[in-house]
C-alpha positions as CSV (number, residue, x, y, z in Angstrom):
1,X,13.6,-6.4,-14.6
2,X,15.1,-6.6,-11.1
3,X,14.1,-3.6,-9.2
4,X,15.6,-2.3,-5.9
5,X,13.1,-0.2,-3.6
6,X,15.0,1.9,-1.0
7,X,12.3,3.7,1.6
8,X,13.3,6.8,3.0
9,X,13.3,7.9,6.8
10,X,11.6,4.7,7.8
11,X,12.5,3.1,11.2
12,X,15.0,5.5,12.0
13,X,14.7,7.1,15.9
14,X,11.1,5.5,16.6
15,X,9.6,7.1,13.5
16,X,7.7,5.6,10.5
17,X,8.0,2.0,11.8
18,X,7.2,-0.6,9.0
19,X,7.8,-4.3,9.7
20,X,9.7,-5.3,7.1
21,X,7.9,-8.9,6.7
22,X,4.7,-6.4,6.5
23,X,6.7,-4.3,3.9
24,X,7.1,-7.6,1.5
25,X,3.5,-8.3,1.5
26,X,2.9,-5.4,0.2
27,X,5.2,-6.1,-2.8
28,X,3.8,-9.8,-2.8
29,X,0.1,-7.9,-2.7
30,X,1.1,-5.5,-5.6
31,X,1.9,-8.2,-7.8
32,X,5.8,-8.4,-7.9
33,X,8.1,-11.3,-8.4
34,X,11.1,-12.6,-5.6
35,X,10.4,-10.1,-3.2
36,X,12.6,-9.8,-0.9
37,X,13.9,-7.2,2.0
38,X,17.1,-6.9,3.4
39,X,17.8,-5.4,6.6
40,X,15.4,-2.5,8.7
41,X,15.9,0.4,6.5
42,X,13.6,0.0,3.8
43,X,15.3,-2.3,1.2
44,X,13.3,-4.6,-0.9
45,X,14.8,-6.0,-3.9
46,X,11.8,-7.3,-6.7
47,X,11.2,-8.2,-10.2
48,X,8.6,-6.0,-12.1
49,X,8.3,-5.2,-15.9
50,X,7.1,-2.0,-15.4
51,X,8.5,1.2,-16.0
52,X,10.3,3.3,-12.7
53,X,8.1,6.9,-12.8
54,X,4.7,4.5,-12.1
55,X,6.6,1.8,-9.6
56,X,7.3,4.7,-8.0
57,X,4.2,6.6,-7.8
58,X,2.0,2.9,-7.5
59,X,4.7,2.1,-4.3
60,X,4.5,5.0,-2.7
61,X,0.6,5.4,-3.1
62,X,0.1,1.9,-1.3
63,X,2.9,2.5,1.4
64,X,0.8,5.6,2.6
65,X,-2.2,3.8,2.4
66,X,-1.5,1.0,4.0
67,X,0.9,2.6,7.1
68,X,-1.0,5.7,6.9
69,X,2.8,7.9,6.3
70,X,3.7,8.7,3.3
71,X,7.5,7.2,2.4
72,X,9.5,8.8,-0.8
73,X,10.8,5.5,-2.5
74,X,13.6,5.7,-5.0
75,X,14.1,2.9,-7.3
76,X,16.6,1.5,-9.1
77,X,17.4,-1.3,-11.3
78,X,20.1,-4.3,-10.6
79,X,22.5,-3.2,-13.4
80,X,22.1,0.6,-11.8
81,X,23.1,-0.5,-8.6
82,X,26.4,-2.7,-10.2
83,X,27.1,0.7,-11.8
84,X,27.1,2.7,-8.7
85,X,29.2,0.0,-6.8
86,X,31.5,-0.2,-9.9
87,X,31.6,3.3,-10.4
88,X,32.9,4.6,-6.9
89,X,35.1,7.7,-7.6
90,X,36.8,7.6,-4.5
91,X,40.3,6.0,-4.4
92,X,41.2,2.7,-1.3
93,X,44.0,5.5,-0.3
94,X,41.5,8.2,0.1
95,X,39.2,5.7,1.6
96,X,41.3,4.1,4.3
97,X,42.5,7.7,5.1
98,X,38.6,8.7,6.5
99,X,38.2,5.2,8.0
100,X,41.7,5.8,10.3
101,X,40.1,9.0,11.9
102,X,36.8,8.3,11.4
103,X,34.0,5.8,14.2
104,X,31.7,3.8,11.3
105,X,31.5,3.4,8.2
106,X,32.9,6.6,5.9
107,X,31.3,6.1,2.6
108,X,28.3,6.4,1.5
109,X,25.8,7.0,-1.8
110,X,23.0,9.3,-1.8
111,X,20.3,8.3,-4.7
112,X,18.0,10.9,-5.7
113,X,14.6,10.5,-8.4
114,X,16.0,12.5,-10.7
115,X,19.7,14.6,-11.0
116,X,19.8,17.4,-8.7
117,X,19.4,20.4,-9.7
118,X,22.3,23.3,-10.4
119,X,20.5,24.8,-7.1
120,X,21.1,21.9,-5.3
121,X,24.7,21.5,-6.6
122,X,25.4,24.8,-5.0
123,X,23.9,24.2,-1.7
124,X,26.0,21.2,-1.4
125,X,29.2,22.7,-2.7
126,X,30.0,24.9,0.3
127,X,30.1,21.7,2.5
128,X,32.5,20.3,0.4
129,X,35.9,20.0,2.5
130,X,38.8,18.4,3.9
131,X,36.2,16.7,6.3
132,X,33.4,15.8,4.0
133,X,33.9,15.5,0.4
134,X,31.3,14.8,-2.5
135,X,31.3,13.5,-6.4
136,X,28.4,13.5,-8.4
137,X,27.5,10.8,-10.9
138,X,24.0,11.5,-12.8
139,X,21.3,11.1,-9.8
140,X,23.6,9.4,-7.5
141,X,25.9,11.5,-5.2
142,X,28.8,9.7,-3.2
143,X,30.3,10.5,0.1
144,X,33.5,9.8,2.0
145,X,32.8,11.3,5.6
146,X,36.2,11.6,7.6
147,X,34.5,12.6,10.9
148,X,31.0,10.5,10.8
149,X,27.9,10.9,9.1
150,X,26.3,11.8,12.0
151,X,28.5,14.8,12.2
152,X,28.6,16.3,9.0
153,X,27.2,19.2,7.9
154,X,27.2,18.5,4.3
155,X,24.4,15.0,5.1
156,X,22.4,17.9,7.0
157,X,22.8,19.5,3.7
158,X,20.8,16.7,1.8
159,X,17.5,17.2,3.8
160,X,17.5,21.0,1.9
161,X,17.4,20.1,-1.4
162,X,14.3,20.1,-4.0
163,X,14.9,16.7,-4.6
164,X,13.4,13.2,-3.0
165,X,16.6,11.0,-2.3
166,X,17.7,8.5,0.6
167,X,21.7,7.5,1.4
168,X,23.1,4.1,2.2
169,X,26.1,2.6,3.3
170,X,28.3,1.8,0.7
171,X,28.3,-1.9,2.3
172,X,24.6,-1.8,2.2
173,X,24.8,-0.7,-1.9
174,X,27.1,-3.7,-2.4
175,X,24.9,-6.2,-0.7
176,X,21.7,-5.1,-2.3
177,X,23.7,-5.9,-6.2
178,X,25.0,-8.8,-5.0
179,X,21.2,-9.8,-3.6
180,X,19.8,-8.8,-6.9
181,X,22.6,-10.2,-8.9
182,X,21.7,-13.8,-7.4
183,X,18.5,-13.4,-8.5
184,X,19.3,-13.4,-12.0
């Protein structure tokens, strides 16, 4: 099964530096087929017959131990991803609206382990506005930011909840199928 591994909180602002050539050995080391990475945020996209709760736990054990951090990892499979790109809730009018006011890129997708929880569905809801709007789909959340990422309150939001998760770019999503999709 093809397998995308995205790191969280690595290489961002100086912190949790992992090379990413050093980051494919380690998937090479653990066994797993047409490793590859993709860009400095933590992306590697693999082949594994094993089952996500122990990728998880095994990748994440080995990351620590070998760069001495520990690194929540959320996984998920090639025909995930296509869903998520597939599966965008936000419409190419309400999409070019946030990228005329907005510097960067506007959407984005939040995966999390598991679905959040109704606690974290309520912390989240009172940042849902005119500025920064949300749609949930199963342990994926999607985001169309009309004033930056970097200024929203409702992405500060995602660091509160009970859950492990990590947000890309939606270009970044759509690279990482296509990636895995000519691996097939």
């Amino acid at each position: 099964m093809i397998y995308i591994a995205l790191l969280r909180g690595i290489n961002v602002g100086g912190k949790n530096i992992i090379k990413m050539a050093e980051l494919k050995k380690v998937f090479e080391d653990m066994g797993f087929q047409s490793v590859q990475s993709y860009i400095q945020s933590g992306n590697v996209l693999f082949i594994s017959d094993k089952e996500e709760q122990q990728l998880r736990m095994e990748i994440e054990t080995i990351i620590e131990n070998t760069f001495g951090f520990p690194v929540a990892v959320i996984l998920r499979t090639l025909s995930e991803l296509e869903t998520i790109v597939a599966g965008c809730p936000f419409t190419r009018e309400e999409i070019a609206g946030a990228m005329n006011v907005s510097e960067g890129e506007v959407l984005y997708v939040s995966m999390f382990v598991r679905d959040p929880s109704s606690k974290d569905i309520e912390r989240l809801a009172k940042y849902n506005t005119l500025q920064d709007k949300y749609k949930i789909a199963g342990r994926n959340i999607y985001f169309l930011f009309y004033n930056s990422i970097r200024n929203s309150k409702l992405a500060g939001s995602l660091q509160k909840t009970d859950v492990p998760s990590t947000s890309r770019n939606f270009k970044t999503i759509s690279k990482l199928a296509e990636l895995g999709k000519a691996m097939q």
